[in-house]
mmJSON file of the N, C-alpha and C atoms, coordinates in Angstrom:
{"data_MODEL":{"atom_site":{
"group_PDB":["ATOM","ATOM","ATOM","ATOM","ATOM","ATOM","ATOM","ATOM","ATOM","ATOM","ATOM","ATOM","ATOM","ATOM","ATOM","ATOM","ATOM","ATOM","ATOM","ATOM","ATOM","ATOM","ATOM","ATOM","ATOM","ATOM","ATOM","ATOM","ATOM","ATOM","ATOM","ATOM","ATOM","ATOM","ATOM","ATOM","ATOM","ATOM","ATOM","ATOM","ATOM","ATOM","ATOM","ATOM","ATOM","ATOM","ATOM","ATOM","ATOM","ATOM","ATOM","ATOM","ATOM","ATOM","ATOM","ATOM","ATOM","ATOM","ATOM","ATOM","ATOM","ATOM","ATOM","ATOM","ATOM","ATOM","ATOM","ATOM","ATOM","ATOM","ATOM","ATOM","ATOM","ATOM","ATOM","ATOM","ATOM","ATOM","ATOM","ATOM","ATOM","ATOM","ATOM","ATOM","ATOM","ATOM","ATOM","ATOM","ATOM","ATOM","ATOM","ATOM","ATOM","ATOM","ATOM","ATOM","ATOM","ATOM","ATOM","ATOM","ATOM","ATOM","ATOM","ATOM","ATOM","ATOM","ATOM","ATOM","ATOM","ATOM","ATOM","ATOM","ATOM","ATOM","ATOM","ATOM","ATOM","ATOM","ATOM","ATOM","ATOM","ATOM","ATOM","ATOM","ATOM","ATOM","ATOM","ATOM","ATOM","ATOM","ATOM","ATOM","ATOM","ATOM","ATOM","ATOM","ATOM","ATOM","ATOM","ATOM","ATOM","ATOM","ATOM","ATOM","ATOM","ATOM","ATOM","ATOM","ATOM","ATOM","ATOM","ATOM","ATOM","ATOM","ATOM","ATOM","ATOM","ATOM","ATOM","ATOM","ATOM","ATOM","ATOM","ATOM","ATOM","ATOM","ATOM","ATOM","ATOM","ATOM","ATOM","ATOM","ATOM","ATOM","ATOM","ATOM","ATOM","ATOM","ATOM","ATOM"],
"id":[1,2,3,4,5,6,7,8,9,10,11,12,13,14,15,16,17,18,19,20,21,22,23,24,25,26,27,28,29,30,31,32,33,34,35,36,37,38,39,40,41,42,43,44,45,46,47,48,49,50,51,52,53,54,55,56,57,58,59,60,61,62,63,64,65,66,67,68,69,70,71,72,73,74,75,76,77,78,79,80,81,82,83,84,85,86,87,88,89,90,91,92,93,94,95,96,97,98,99,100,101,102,103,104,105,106,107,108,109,110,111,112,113,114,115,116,117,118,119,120,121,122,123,124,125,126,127,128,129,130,131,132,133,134,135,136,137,138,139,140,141,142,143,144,145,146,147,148,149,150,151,152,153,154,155,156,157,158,159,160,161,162,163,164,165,166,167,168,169,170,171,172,173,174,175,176,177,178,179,180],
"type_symbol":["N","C","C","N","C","C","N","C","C","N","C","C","N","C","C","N","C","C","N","C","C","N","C","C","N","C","C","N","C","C","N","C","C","N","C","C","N","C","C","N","C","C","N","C","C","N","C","C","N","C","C","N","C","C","N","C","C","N","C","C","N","C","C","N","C","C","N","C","C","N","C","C","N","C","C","N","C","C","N","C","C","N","C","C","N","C","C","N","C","C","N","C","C","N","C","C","N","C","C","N","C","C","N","C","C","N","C","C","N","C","C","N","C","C","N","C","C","N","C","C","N","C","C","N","C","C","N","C","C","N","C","C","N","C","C","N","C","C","N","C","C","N","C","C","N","C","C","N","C","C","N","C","C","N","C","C","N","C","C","N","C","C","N","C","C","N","C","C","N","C","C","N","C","C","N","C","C","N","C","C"],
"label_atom_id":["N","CA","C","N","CA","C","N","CA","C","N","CA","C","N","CA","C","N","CA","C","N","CA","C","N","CA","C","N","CA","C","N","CA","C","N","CA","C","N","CA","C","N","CA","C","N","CA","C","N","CA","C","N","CA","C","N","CA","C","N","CA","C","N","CA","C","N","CA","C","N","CA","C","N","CA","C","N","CA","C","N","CA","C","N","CA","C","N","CA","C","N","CA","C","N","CA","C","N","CA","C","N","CA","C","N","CA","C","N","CA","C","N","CA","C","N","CA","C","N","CA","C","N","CA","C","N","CA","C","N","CA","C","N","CA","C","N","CA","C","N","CA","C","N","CA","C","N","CA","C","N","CA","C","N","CA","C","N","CA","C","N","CA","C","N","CA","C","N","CA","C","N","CA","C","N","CA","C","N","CA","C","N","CA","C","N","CA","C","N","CA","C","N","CA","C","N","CA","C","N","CA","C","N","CA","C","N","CA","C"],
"label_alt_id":[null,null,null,null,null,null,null,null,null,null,null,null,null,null,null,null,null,null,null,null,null,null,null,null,null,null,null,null,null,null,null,null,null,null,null,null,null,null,null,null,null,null,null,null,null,null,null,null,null,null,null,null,null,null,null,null,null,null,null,null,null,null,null,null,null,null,null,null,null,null,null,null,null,null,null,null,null,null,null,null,null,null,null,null,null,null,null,null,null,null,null,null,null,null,null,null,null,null,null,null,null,null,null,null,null,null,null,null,null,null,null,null,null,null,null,null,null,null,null,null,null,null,null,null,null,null,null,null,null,null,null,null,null,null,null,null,null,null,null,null,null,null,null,null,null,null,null,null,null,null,null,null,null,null,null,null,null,null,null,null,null,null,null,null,null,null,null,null,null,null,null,null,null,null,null,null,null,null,null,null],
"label_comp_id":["UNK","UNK","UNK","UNK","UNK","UNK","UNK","UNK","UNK","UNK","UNK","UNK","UNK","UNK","UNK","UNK","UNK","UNK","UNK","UNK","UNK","UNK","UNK","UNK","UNK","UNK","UNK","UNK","UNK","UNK","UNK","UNK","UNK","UNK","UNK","UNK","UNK","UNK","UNK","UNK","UNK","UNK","UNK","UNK","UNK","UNK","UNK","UNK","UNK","UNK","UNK","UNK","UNK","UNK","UNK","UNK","UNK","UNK","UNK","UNK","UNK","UNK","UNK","UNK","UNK","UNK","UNK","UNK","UNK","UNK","UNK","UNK","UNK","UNK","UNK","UNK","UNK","UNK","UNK","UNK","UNK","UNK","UNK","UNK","UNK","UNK","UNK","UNK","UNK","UNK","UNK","UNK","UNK","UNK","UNK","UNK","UNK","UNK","UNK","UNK","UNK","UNK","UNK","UNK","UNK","UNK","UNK","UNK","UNK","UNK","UNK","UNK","UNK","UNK","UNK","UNK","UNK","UNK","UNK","UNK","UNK","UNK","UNK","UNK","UNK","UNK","UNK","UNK","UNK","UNK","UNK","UNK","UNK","UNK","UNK","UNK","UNK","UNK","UNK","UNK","UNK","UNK","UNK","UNK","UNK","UNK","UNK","UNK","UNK","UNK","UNK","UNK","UNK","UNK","UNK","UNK","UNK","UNK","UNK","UNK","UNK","UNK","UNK","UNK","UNK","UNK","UNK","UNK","UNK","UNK","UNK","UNK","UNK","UNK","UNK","UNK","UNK","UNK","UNK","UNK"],
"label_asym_id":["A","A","A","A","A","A","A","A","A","A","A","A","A","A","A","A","A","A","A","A","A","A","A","A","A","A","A","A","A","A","A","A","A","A","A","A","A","A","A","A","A","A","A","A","A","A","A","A","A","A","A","A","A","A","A","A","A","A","A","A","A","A","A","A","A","A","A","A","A","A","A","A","A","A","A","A","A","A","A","A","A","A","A","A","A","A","A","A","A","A","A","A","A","A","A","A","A","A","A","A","A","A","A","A","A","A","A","A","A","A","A","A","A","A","A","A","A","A","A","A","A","A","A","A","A","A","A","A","A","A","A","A","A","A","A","A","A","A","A","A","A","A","A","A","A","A","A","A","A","A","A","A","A","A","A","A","A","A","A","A","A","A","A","A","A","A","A","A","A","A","A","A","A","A","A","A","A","A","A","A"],
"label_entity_id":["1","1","1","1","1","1","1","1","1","1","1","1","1","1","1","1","1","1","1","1","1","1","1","1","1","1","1","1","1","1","1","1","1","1","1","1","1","1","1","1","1","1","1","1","1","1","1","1","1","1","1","1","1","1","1","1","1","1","1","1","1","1","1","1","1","1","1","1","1","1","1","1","1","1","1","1","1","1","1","1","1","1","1","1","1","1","1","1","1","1","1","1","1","1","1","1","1","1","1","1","1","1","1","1","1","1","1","1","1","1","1","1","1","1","1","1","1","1","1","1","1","1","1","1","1","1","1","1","1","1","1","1","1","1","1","1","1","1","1","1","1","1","1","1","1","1","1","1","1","1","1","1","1","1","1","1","1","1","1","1","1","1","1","1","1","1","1","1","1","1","1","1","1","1","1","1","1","1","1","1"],
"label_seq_id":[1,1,1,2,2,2,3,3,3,4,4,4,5,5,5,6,6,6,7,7,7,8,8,8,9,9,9,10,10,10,11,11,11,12,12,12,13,13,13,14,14,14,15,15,15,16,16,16,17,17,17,18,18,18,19,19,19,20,20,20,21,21,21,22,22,22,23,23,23,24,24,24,25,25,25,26,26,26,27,27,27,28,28,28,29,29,29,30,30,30,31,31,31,32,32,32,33,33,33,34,34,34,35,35,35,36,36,36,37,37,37,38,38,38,39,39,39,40,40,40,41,41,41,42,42,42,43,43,43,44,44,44,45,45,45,46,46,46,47,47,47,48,48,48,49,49,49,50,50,50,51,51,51,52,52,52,53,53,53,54,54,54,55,55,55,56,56,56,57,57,57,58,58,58,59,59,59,60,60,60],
"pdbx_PDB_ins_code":[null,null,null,null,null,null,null,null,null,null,null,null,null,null,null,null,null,null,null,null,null,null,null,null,null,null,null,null,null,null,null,null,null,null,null,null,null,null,null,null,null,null,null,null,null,null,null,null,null,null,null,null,null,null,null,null,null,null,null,null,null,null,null,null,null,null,null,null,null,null,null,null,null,null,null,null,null,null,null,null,null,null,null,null,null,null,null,null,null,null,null,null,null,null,null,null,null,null,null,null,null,null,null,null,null,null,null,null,null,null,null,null,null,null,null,null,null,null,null,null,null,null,null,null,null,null,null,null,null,null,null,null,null,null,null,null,null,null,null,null,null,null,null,null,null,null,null,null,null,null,null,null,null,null,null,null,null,null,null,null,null,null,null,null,null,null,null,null,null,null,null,null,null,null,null,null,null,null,null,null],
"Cartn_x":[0.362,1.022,1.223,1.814,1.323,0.247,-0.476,-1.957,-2.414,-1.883,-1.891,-1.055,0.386,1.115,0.787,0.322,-0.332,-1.274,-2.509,-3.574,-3.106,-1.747,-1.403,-0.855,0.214,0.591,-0.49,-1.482,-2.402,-2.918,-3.271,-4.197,-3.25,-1.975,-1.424,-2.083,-3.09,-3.776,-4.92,-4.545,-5.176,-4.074,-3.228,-1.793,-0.74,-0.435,0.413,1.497,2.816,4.258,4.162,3.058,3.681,4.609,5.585,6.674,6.796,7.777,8.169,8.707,10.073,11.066,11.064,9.869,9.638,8.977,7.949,6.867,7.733,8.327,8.662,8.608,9.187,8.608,7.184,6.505,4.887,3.972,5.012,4.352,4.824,5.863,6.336,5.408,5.263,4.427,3.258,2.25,1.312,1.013,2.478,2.396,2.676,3.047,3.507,1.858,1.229,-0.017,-1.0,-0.817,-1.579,-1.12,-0.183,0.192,0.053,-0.197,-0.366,-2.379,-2.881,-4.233,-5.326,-4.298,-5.456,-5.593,-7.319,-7.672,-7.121,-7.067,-6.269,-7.863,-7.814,-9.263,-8.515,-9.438,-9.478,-11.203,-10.892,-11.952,-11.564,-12.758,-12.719,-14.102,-14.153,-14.954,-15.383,-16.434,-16.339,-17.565,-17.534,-18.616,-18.837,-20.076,-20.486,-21.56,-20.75,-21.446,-22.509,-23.456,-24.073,-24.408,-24.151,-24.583,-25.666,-26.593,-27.222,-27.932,-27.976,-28.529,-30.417,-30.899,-31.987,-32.294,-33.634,-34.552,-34.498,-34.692,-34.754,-36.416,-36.56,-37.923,-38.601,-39.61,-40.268,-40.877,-40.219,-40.698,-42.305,-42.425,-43.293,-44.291],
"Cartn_y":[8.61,9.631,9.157,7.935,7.121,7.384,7.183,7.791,8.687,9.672,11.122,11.501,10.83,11.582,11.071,9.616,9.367,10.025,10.356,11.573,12.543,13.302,14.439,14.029,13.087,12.879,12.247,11.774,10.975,12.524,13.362,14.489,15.823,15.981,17.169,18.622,18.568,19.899,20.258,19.707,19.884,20.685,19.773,20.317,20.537,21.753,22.271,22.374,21.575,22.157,21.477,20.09,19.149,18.613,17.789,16.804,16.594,15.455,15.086,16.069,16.019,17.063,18.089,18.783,20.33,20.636,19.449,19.513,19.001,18.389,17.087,18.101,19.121,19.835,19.579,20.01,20.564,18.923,17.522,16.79,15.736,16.174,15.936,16.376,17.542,18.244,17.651,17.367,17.063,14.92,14.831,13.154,13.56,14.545,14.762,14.449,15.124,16.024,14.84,13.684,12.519,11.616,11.136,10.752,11.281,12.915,13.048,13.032,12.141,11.994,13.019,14.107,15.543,14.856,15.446,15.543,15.791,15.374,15.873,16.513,17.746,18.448,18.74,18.442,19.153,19.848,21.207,21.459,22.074,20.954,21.491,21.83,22.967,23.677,22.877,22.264,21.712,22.325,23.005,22.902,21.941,22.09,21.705,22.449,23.037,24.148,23.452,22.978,22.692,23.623,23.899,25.057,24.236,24.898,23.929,25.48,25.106,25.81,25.436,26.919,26.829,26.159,25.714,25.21,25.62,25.94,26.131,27.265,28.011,28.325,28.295,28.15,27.329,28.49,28.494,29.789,29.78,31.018,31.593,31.67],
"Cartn_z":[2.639,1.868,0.433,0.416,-0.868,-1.802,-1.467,-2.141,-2.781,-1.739,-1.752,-2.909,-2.852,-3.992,-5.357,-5.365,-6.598,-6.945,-6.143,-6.562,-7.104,-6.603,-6.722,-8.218,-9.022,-10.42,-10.925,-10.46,-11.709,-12.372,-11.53,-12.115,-12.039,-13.257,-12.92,-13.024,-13.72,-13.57,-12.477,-11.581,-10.076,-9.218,-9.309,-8.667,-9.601,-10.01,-11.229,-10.687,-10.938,-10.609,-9.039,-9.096,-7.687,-8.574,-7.454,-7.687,-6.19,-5.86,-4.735,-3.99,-4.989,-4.52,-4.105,-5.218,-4.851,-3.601,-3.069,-2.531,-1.011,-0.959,0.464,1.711,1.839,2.781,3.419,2.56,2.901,3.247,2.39,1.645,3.417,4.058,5.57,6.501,6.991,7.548,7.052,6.168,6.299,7.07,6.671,7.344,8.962,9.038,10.22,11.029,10.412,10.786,10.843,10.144,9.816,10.873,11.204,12.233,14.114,14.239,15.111,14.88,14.292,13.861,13.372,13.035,12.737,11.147,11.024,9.457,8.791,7.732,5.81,5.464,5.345,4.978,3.651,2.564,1.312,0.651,0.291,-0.266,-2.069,-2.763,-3.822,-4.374,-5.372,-6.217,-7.706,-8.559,-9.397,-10.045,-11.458,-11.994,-13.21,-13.523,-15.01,-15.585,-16.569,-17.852,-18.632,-18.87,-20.285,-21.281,-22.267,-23.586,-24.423,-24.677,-25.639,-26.653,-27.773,-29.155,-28.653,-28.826,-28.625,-30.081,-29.651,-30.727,-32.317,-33.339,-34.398,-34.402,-34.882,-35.151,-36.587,-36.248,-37.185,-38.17,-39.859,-40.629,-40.858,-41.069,-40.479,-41.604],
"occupancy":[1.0,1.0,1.0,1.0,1.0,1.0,1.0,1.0,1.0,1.0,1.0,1.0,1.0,1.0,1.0,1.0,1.0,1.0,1.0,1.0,1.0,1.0,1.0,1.0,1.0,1.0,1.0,1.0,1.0,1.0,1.0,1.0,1.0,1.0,1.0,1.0,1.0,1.0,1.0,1.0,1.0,1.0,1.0,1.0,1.0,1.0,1.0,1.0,1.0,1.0,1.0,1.0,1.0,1.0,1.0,1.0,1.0,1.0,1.0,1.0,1.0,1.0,1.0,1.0,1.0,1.0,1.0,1.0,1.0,1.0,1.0,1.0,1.0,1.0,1.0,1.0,1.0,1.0,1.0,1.0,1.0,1.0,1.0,1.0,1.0,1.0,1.0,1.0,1.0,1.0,1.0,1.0,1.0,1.0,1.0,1.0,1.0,1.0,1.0,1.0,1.0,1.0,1.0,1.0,1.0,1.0,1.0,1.0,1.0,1.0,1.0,1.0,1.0,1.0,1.0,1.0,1.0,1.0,1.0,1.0,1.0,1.0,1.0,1.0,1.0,1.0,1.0,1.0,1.0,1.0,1.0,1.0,1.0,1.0,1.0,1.0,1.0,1.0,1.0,1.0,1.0,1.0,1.0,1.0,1.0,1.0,1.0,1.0,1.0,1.0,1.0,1.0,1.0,1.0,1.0,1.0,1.0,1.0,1.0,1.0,1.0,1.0,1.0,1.0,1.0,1.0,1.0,1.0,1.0,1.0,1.0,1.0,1.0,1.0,1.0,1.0,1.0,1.0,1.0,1.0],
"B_iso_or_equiv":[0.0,0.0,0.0,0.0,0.0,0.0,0.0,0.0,0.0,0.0,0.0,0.0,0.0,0.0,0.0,0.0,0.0,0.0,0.0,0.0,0.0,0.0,0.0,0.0,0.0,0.0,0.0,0.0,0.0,0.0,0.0,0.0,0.0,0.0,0.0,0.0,0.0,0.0,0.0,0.0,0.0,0.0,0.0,0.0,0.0,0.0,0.0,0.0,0.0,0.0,0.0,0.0,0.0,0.0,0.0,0.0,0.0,0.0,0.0,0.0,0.0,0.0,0.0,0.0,0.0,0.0,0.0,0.0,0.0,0.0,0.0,0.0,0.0,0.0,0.0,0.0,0.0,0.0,0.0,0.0,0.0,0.0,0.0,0.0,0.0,0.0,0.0,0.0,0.0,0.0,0.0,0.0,0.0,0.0,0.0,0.0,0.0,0.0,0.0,0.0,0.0,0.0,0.0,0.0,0.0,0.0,0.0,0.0,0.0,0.0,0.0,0.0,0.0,0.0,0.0,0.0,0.0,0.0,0.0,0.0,0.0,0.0,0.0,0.0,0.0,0.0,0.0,0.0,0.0,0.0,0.0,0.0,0.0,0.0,0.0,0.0,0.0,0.0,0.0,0.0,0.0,0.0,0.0,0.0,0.0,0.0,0.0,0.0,0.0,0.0,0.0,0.0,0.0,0.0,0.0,0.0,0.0,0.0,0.0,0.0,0.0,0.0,0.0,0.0,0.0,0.0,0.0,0.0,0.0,0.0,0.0,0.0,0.0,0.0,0.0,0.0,0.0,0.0,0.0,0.0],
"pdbx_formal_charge":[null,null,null,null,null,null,null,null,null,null,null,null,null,null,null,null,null,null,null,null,null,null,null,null,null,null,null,null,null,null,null,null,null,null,null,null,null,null,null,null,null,null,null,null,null,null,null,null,null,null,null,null,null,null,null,null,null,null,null,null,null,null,null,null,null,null,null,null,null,null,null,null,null,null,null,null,null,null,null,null,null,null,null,null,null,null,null,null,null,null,null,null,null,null,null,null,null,null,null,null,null,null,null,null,null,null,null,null,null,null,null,null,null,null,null,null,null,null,null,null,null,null,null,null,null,null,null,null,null,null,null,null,null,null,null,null,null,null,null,null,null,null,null,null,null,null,null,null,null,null,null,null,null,null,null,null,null,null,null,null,null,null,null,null,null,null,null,null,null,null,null,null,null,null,null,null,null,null,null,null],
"auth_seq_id":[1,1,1,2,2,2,3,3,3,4,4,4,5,5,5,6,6,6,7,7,7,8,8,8,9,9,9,10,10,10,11,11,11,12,12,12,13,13,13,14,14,14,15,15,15,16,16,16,17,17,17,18,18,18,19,19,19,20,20,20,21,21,21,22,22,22,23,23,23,24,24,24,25,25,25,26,26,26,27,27,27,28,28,28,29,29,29,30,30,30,31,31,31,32,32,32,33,33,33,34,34,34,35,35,35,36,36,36,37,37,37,38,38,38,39,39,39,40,40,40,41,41,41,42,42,42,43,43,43,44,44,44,45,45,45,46,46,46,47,47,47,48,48,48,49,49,49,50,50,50,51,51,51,52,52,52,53,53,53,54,54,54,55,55,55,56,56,56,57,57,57,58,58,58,59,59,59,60,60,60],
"auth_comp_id":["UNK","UNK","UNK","UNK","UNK","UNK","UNK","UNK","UNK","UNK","UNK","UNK","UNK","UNK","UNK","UNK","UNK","UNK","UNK","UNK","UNK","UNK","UNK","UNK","UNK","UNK","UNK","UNK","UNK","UNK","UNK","UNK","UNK","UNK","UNK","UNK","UNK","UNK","UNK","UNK","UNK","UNK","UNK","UNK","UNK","UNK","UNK","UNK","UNK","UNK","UNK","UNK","UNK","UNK","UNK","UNK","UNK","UNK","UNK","UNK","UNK","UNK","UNK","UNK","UNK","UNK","UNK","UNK","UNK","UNK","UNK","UNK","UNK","UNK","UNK","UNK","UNK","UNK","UNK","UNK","UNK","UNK","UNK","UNK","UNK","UNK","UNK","UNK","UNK","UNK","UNK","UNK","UNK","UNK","UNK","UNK","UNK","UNK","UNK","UNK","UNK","UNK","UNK","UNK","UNK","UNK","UNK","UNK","UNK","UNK","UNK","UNK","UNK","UNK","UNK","UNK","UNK","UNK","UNK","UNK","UNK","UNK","UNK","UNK","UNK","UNK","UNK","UNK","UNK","UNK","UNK","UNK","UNK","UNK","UNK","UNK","UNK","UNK","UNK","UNK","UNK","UNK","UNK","UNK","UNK","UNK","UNK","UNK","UNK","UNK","UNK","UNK","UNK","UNK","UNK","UNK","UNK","UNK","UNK","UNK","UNK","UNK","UNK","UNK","UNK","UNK","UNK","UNK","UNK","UNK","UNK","UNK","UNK","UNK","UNK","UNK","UNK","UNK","UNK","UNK"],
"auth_asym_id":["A","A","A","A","A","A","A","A","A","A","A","A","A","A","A","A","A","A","A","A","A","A","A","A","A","A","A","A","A","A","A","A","A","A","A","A","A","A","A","A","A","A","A","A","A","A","A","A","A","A","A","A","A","A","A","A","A","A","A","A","A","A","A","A","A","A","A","A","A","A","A","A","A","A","A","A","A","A","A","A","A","A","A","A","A","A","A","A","A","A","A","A","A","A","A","A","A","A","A","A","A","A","A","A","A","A","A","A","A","A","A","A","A","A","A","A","A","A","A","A","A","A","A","A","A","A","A","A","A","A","A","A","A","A","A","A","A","A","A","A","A","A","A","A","A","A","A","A","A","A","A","A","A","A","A","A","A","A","A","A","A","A","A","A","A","A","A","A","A","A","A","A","A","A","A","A","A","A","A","A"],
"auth_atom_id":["N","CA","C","N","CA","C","N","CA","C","N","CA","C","N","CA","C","N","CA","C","N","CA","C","N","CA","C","N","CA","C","N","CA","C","N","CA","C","N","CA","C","N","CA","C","N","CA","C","N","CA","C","N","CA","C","N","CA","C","N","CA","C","N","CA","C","N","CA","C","N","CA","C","N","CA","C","N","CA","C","N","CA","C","N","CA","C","N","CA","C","N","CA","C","N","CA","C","N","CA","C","N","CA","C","N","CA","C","N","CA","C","N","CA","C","N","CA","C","N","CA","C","N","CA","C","N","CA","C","N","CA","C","N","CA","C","N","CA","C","N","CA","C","N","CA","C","N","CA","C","N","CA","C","N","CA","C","N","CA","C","N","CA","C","N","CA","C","N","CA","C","N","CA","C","N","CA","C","N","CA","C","N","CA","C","N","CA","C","N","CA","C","N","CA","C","N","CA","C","N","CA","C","N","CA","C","N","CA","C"],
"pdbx_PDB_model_num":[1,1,1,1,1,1,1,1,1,1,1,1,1,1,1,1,1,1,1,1,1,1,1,1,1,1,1,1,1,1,1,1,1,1,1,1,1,1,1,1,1,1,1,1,1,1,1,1,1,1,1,1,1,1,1,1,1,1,1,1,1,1,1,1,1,1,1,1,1,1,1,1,1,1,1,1,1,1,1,1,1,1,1,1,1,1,1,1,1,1,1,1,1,1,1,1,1,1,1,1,1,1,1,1,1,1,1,1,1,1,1,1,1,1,1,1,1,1,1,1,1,1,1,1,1,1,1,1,1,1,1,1,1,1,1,1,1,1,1,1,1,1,1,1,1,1,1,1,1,1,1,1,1,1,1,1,1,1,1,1,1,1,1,1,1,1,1,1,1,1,1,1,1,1,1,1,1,1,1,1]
}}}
């Protein structure tokens, strides 16, 4: 769970408006859930945009 909550503050714009406090509920229940040996499933979505300026054309 350790881990977990550092993941969760190293990167606050993953998890917006975690904290301990707010979270310890959900942040229980999921140790709960780790301990009775079920998966921690996370799925995430990631893109990467490239833009690039076409070529220049060559006057004519």
């Amino acid at each position: 769970m350790g881990a977990l909550v550092y993941y969760a503050t190293a990167i606050p714009w993953e998890f917006p408006g975690f904290g301990v406090g707010a979270c310890f509920d959900a942040l229980l229940a999921l140790h709960d859930q780790w301990l009775r040996g079920e998966p921690l499933v996370m799925r995430e979505h990631r893109f990467l945009l490239v833009a690039r300026r076409p070529p220049a054309q060559a006057a004519a």
